[in-house]
MARVO-826277 format. One record per residue: residue number from 1; residue in three letters; z negated, x, y negated of N, C-alpha, C in turn. Coordinates in pm, 1 decimal, always signed. Each point is the difference from the previous one (the first is absolute). Layout:
% MARVO-826277
 doke mifi     n_pz     n_px     n_py    ca_pz    ca_px    ca_py     c_pz     c_px     c_py
  NUM  ALA        Z        X        Y        Z        X        Y        Z        X        Y
...
This chain:
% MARVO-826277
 doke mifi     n_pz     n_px     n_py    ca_pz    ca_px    ca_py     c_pz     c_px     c_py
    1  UNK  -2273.6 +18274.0 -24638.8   +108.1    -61.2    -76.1   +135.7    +55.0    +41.0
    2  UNK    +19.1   +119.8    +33.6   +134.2    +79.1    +49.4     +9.8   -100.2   +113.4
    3  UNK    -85.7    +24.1    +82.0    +83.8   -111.6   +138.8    +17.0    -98.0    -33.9
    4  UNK    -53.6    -56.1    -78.5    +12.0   -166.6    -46.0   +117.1    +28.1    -42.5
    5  UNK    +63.8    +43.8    -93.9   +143.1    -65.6    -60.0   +100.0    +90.3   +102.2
    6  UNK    -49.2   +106.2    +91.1   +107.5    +62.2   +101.9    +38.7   -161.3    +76.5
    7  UNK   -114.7    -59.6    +53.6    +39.5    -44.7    +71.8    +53.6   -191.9    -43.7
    8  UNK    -41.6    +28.1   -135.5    +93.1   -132.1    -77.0   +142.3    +13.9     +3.1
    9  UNK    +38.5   +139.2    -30.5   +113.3    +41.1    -28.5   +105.9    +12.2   +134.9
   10  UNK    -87.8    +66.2   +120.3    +62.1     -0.2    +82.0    +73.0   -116.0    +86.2
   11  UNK    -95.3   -112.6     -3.7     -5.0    -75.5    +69.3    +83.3   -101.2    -90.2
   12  UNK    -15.5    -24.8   -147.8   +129.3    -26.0    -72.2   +104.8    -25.8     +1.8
   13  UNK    +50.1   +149.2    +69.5   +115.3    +28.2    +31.8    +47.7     -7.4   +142.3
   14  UNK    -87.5     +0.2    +78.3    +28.4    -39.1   +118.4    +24.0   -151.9    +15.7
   15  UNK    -45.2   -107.2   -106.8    +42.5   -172.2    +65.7   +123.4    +46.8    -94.6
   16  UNK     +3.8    +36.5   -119.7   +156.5    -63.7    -94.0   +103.2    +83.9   +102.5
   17  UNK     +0.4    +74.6    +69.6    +96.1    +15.1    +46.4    +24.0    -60.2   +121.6
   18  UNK   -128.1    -14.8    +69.7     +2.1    -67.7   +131.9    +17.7   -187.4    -47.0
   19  UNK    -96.3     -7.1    -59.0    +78.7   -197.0    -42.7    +91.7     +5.7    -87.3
   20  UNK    +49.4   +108.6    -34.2    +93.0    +11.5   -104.1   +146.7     +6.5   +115.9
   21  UNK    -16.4    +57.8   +123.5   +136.0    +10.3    +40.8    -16.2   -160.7    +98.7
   22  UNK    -98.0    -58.7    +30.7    +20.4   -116.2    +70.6    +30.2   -105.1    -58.6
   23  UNK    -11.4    +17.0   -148.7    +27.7    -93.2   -107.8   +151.4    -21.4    -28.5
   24  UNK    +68.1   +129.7    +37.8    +99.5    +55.4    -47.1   +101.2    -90.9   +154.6
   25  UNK    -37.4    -20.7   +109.0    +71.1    -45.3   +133.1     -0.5   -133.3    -19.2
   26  UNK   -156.1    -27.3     +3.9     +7.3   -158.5    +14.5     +1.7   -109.9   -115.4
   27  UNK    -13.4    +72.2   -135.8    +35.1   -125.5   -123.7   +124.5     +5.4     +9.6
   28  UNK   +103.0   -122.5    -25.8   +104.3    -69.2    -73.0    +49.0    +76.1   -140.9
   29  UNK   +103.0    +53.1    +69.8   +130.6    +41.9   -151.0    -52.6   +188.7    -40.7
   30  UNK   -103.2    +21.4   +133.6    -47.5   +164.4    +15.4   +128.1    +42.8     -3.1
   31  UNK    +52.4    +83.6    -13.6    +99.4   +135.6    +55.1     -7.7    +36.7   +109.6
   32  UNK   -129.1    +35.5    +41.6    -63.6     +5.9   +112.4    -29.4    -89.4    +99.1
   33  UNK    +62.9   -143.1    -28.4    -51.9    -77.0    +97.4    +68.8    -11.3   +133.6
   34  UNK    -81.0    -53.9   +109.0    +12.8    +70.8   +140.7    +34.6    +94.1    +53.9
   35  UNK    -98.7   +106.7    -96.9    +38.4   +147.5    +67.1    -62.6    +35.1   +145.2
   36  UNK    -72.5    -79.9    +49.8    -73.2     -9.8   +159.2   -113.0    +41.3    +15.1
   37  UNK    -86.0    +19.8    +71.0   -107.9    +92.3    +45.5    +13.0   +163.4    -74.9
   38  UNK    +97.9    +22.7   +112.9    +42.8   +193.4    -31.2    -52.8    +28.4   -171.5
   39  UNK    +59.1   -108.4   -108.0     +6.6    +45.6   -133.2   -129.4     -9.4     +3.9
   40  UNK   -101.3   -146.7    +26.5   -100.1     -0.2    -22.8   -128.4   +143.9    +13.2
   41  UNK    +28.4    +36.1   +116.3   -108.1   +109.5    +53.7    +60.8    +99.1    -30.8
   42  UNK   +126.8    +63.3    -59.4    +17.6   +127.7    -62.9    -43.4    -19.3   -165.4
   43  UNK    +13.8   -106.1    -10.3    -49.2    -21.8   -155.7   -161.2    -15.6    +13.5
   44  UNK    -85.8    -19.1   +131.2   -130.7    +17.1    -10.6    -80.7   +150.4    +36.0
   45  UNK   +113.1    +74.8    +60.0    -37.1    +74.9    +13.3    +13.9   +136.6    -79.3
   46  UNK   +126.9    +17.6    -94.7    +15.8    +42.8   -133.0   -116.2     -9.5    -74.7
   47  UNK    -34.9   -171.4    -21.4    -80.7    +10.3   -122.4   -124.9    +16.9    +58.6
   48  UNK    -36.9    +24.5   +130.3   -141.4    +80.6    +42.6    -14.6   +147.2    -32.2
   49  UNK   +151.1    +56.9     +4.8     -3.2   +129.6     -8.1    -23.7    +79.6   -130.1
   50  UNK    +88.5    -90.3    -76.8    -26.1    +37.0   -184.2   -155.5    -36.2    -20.8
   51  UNK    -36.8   -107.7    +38.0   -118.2    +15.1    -22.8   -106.7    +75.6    +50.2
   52  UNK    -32.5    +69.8   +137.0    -37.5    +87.0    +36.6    +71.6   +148.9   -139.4
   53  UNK    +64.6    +50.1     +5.6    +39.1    +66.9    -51.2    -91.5    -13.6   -180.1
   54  UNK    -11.9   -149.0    -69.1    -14.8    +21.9   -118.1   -158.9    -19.8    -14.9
   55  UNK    -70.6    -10.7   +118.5   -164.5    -44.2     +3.3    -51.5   +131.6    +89.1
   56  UNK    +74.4    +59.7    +71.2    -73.8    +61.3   +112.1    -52.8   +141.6    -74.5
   57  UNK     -8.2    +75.0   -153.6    -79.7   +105.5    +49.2   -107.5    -34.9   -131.3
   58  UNK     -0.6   -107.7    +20.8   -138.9    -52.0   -105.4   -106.0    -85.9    +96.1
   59  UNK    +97.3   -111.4    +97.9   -124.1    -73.4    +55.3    +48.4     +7.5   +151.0
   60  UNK   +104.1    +49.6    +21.4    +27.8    +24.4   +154.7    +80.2    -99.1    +43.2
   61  UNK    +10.4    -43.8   -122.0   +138.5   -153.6    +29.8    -76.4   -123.4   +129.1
   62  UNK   -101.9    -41.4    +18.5     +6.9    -34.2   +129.4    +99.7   -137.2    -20.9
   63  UNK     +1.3    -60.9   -117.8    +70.1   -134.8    -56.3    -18.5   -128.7    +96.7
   64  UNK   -131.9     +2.4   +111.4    +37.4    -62.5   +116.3   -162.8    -33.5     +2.9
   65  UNK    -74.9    -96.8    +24.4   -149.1     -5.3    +35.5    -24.1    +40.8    +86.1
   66  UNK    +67.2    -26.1   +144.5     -6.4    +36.1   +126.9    +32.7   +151.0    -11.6
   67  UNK    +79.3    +61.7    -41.4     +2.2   +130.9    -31.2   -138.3    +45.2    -36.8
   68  UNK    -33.2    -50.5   -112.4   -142.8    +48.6    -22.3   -152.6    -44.8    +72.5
   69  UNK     -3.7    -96.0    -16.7    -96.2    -37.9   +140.9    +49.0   +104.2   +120.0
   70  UNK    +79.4     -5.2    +82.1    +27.0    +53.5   +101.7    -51.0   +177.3     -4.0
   71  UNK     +8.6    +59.8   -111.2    -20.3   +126.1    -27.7    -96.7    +22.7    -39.4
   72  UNK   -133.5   -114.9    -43.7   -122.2    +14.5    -59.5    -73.2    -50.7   +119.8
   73  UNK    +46.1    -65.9   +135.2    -60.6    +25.8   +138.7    -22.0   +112.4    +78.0
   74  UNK    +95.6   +102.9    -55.6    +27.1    +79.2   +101.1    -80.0   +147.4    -75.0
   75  UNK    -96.4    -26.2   -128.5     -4.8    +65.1    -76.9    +47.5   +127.0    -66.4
   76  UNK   +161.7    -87.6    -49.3    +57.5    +97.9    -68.7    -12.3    -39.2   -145.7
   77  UNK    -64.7   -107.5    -46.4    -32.3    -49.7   -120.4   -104.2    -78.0    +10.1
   78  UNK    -87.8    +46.6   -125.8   -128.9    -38.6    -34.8     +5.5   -167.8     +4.8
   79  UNK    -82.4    -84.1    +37.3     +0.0   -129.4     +9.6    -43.2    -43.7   -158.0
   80  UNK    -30.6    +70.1   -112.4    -42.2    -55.1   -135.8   +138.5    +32.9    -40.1
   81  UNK    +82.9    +52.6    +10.4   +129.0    +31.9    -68.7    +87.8   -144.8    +73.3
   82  UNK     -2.8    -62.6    +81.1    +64.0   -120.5    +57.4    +36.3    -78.8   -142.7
   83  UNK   -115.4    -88.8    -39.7    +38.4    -86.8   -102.2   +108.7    +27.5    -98.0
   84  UNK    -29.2    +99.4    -39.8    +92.3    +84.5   -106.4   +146.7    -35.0    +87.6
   85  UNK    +35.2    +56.1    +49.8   +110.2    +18.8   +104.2    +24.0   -129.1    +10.3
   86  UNK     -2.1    -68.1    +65.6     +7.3   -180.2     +5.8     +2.3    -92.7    -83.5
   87  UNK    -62.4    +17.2   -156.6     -3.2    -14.6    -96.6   +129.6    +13.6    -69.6
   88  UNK    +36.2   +187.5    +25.3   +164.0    -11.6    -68.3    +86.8     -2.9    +89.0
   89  UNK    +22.0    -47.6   +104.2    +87.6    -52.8   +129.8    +65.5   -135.8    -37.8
   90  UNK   -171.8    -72.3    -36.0    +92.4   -138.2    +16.2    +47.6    -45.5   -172.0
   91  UNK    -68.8    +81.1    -88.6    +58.0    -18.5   -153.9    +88.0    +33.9    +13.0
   92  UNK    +73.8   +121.1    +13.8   +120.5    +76.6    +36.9   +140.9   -131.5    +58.6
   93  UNK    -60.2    -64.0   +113.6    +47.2    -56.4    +53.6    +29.4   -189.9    -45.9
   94  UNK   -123.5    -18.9    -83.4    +61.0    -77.9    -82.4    +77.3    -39.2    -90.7
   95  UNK    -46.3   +159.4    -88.1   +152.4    +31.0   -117.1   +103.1    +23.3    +17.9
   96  UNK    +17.9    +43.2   +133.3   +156.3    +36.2    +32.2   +109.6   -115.7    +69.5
   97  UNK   -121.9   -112.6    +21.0    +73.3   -121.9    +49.8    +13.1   -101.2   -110.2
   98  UNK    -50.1    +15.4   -103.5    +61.6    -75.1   -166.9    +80.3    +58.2    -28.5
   99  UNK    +19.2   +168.7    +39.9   +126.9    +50.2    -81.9   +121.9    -53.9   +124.3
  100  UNK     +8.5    -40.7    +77.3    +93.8    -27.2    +83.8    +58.4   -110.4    -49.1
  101  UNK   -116.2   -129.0     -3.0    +48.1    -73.0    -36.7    +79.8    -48.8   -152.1
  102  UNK    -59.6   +110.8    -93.0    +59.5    +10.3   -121.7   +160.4    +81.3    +10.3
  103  UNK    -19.3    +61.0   +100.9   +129.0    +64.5    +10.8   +132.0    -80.4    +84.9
  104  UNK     -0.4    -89.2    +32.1    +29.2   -120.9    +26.0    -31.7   -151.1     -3.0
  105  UNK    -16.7    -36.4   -157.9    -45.2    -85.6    -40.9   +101.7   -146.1    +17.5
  106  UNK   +138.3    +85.1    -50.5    +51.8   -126.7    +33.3    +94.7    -22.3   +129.8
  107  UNK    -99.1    +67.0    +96.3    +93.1    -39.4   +156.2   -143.4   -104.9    +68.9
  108  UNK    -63.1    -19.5    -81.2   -123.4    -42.5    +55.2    +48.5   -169.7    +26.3
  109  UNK    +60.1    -62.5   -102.6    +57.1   -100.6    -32.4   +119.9    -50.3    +91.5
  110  UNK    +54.0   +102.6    +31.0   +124.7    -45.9    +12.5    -36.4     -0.7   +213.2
  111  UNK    -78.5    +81.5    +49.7    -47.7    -21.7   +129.7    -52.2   -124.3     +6.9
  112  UNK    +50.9    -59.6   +118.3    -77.2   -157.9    +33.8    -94.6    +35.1    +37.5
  113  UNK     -5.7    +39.1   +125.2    -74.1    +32.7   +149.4   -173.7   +103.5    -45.2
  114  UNK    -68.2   -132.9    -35.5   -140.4    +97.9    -25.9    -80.0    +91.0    +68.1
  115  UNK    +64.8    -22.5   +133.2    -51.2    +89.2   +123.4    +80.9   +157.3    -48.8
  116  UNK   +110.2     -1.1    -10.8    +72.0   +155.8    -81.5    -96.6     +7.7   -119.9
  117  UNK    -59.5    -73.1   -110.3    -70.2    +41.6    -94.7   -121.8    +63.6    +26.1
  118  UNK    -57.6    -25.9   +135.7    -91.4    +44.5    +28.6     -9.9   +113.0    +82.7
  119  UNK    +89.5    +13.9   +107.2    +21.2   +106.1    +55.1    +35.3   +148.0    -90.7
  120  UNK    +32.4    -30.6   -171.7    +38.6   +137.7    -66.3   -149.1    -15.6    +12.2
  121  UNK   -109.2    -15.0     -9.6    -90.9    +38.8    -74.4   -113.6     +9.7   +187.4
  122  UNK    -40.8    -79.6    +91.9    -42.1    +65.6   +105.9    +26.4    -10.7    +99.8
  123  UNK    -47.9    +16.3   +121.3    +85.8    +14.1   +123.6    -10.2   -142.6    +69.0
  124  UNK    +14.4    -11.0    +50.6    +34.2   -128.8   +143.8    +15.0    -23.3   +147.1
  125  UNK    -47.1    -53.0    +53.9    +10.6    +42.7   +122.1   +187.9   -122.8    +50.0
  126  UNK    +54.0    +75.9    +77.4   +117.9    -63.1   +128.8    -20.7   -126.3    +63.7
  127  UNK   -124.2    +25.8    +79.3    -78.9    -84.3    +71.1   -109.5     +0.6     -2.4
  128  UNK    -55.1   -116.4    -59.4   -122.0     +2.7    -47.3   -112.8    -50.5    +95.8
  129  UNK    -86.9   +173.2    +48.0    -92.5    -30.9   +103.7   -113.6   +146.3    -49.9
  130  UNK   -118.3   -103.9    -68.2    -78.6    +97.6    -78.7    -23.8   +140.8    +98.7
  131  UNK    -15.3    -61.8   +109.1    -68.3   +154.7   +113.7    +81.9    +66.3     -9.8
  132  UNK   +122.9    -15.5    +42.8    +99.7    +78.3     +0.9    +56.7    +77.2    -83.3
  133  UNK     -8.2    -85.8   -119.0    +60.2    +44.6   -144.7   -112.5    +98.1    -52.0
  134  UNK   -146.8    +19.1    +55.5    -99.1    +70.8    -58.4     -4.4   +158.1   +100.2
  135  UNK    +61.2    -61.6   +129.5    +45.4   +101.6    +77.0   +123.1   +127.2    -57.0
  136  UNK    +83.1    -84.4    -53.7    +93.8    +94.5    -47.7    -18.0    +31.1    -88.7
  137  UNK   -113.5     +3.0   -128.3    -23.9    +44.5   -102.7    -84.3    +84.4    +44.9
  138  UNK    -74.2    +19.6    +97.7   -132.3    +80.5    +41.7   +103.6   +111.7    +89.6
  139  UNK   +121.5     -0.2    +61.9    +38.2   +118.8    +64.7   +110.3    +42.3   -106.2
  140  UNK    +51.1    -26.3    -78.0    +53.7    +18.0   -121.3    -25.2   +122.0    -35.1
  141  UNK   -137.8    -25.9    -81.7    -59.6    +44.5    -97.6   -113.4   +130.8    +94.1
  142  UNK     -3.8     -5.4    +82.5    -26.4    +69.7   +114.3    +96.3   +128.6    +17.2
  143  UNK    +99.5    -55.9    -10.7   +117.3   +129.6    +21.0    +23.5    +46.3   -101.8
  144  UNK    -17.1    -69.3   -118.3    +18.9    +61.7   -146.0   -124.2   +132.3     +3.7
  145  UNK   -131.9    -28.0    +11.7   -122.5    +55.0    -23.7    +37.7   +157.6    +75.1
  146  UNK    +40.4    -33.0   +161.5    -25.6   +110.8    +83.8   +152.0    +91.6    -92.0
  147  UNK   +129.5    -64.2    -32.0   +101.6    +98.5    -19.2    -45.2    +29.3   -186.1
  148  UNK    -34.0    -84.3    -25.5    -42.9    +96.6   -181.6   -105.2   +126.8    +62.7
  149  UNK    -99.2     +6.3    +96.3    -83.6   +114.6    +28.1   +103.4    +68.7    +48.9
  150  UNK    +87.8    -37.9   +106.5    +48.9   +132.4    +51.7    +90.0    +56.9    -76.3
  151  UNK    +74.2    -54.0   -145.7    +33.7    +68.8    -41.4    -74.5    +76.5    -77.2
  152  UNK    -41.0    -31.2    -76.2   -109.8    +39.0   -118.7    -55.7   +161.6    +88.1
  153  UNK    -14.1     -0.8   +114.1    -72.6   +116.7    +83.5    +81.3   +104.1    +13.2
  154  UNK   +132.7    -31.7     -8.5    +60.9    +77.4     +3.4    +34.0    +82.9   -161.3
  155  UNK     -1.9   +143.1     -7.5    +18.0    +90.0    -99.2   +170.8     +5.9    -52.4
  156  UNK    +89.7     -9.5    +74.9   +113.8    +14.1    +17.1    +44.1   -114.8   -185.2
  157  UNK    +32.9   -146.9    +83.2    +18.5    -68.4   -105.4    -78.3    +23.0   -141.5
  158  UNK   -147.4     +5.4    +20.6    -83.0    +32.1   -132.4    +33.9   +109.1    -84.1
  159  UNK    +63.3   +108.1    +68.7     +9.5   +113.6   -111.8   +194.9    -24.3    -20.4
  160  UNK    +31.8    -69.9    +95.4   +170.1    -29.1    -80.4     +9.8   -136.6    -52.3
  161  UNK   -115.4    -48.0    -55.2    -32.8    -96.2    -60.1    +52.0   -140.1    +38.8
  162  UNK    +96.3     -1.3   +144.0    +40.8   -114.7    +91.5   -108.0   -113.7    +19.4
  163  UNK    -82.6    +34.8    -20.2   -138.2    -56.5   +133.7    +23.5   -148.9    -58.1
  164  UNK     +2.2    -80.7   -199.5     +1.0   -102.4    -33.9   +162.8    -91.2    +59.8
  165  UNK   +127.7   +104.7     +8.7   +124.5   -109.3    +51.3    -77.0    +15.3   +175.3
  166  UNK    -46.2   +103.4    +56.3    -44.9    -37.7   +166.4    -53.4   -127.7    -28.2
  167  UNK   -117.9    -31.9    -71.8    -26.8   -125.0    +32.3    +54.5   -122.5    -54.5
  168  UNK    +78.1    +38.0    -47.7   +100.5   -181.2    -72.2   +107.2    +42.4    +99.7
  169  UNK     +9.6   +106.1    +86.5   +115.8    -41.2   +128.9    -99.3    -97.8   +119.6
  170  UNK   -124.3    +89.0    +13.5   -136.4    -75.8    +81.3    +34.1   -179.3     -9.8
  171  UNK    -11.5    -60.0   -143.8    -15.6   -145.5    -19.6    +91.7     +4.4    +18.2
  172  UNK   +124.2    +26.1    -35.7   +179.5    -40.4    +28.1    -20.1    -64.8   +188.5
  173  UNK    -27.7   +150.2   +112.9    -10.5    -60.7    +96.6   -102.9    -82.0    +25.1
  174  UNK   -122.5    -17.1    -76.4    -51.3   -138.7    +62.5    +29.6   -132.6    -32.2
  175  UNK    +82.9    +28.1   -120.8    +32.9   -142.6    -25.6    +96.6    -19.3   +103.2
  176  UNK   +109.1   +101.7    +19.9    +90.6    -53.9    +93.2    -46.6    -40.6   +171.6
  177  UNK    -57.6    +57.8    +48.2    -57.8    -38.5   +102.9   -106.4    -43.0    +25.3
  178  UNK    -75.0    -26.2    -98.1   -112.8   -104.3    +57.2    -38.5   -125.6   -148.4
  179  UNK   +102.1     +4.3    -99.2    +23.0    -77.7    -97.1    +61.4   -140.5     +0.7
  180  UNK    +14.4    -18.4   +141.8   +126.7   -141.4    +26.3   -102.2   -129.0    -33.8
  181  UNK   -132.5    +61.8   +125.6    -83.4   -144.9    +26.7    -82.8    -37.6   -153.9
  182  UNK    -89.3    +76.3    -97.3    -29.6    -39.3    -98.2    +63.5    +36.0   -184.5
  183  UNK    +28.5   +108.1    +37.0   +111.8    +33.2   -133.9   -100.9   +133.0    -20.4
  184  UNK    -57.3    +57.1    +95.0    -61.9    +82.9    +10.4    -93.9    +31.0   -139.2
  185  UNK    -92.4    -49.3    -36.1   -139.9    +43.6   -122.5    -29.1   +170.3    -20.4
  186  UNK    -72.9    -29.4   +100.8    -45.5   +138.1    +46.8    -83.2    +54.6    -95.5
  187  UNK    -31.8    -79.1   -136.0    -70.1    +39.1   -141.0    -52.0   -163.3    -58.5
  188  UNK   -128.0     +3.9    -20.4    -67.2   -115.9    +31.6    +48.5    -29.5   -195.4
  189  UNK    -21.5   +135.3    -65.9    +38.3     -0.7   -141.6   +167.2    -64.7    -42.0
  190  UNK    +58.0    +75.8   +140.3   +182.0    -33.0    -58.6    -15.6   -178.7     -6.0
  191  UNK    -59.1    -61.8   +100.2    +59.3   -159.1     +7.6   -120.6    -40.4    -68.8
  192  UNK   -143.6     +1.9    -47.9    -76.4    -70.8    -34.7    +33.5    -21.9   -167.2
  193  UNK    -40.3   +136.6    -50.6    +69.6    +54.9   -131.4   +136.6   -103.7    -41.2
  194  UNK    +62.1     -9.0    +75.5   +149.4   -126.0    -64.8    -38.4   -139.8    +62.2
  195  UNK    -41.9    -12.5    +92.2    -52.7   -122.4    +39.2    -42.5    -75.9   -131.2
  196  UNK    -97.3   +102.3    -41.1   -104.7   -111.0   -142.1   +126.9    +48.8   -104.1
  197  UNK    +82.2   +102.3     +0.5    +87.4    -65.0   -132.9   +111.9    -97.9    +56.3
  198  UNK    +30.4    -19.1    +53.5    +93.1   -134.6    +67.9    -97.3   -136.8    -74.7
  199  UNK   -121.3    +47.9    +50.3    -75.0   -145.2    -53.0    -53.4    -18.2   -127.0
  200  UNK     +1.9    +81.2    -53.6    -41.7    -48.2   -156.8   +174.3    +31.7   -108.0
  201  UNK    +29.0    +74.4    +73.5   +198.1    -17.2    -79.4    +33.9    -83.6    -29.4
  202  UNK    +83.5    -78.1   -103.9    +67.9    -98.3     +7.5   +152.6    -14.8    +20.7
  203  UNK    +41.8    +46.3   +158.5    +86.1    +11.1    +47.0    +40.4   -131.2    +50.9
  204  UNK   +124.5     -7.8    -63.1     +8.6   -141.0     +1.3   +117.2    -58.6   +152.9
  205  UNK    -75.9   -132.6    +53.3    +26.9    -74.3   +137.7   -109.6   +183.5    +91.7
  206  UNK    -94.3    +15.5     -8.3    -68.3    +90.6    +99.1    -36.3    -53.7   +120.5
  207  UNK    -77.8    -95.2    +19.5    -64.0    -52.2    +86.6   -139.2    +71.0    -12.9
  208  UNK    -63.1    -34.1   +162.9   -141.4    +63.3    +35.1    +64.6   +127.3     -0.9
  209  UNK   -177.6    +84.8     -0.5    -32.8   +142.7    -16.0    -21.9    +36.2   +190.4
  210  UNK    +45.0   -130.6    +97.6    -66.4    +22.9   +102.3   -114.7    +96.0    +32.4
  211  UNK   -107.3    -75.7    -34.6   -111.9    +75.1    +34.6    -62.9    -15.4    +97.7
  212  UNK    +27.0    -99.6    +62.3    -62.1    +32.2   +170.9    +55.2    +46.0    +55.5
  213  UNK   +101.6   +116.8     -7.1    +23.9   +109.0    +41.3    -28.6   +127.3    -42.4
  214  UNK    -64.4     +3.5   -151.5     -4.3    +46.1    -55.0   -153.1   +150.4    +73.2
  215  UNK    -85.1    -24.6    +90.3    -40.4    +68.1    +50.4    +59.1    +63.0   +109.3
  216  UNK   +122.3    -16.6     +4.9    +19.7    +76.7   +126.0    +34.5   +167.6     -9.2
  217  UNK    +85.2     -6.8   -116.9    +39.3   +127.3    -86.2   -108.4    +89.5    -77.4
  218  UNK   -170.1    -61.4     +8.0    -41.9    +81.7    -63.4    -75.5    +47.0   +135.7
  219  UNK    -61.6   -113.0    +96.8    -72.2    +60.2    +91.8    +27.0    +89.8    +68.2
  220  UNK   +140.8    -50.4    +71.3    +76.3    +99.5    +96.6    +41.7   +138.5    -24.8
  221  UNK    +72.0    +38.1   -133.6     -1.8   +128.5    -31.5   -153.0    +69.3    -34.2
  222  UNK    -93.8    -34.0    -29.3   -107.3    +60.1     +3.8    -81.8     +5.8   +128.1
  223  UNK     +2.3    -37.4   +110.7    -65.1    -28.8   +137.0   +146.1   +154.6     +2.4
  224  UNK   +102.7    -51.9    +29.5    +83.8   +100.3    +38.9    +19.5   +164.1    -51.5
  225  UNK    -65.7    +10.9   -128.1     -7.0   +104.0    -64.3   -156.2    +96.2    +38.2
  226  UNK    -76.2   -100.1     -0.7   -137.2   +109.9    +65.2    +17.6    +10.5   +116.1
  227  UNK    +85.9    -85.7   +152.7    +21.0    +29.1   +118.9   +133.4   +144.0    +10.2
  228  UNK    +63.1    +33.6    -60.7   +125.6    +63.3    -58.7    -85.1   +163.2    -26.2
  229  UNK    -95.7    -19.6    -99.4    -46.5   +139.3    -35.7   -100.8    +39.6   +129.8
  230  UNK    -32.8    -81.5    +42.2   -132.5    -13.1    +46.8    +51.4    +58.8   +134.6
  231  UNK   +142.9    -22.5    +53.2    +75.4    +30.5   +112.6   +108.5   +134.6     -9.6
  232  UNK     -5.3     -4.8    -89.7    +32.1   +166.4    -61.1    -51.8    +89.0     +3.4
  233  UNK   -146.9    -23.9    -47.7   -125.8    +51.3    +16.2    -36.5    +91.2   +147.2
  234  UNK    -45.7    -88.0    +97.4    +25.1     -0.6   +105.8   +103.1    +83.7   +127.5
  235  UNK   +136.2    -34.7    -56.3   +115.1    +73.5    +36.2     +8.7   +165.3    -15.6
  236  UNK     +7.2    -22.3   -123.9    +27.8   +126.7    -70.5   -137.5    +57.1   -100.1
  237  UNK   -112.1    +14.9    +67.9   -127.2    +48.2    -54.2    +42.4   +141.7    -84.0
């Protein structure tokens, strides 16, 4: 039960701030609106860090499936403790994308463009070419896996308690450099988790939940997360 609500909580807080700051760029009459990319991925990578910080010495924060899958390949976690973990990933991740949208209830209205309604809540691809787009979620989430180990290995950050902003700087640079082609996932929980609240919300002019894209964000960061530990592994035995 401790990991279960660590990782409700964590992961919580990781979409309201992360769909909470994309909400904040791309709805109509934001404060925030067209703050660019840059705002986007420092505001995703902040709210990775608080959340690492407010989950990590109960369930290890992984807030990420591929995080956890990836680390229960490489057996650094028991494969019966998974569900649990995944369980409060994507609850976590559902509640925190109703509170978004409650927290901008009435910019919901006033946005035409249902493609922005959907993008606060999951990712999208630029150019839409499933291989490709499953490609960049699989080396993504790949680089996430190998740099959360190499920090985590290191003693330095852990005992000056850095190690949770190291890795919300980690996502900061992957969103920026390898975030262009799909809006970078990299957490099968961050986009699935709001996906289904986009679709049962009654956010009004929404459109589709695009769901035939909707596997690309869960497969790819998880293919990319056990290749990630699994290559870490390997590297750095």
């Amino acid at each position: 039960m401790e990991n279960l609500v660590a990782e409700i909580i964590g992961t919580l807080i990781l979409i309201l701030l992360g769909d909470g700051v994309v909400a904040g760029v791309l709805l109509a009459r934001s404060k925030a609106q067209g703050g660019g990319w840059i705002v986007i991925t420092m505001g995703w990578g902040l709210g990775g860090a608080v959340a690492v910080y407010a989950a990590g010495q109960c369930s290890g924060a992984h807030i990420n499936p591929a995080v956890t899958i990836g680390l229960a390949s490489i057996g650094e976690l028991p494969w019966g403790d998974v569900p649990t973990y995944l369980g409060g990933q994507f609850a976590g991740a559902f509640i925190g994308a109703v509170l978004v949208w409650l927290a901008y209830l009435p910019h919901w209205e006033q946005t035409e463009d249902p493609g922005l309604k959907l993008a606060v809540f999951s990712t999208g691809p630029a150019i839409r070419n499933y291989g490709l787009n499953l490609l960049t979620e699989i080396i993504g989430t790949a680089a996430l896996l190998v740099g959360v180990l190499a920090i985590v290995a290191n003693a330095a950050p852990g005992e000056s308690g850095l190690t949770p902003l190291l890795v919300g700087f980690l996502v900061v640079g992957i969103g920026l450099s390898l975030g262009g082609p799909t809006g970078y996932a990299i957490n099968p929980a961050r986009d699935l988790g709001p996906r289904i609240a986009h679709a049962v919300l009654p956010i009004a002019g929404k459109g589709d939940s695009d769901w035939g894209y909707a596997w690309i964000p869960v497969v790819g960061p998880v293919v990319g997360g056990v290749l990630g530990a699994l290559l870490y592994q390997a590297l750095w035995p």
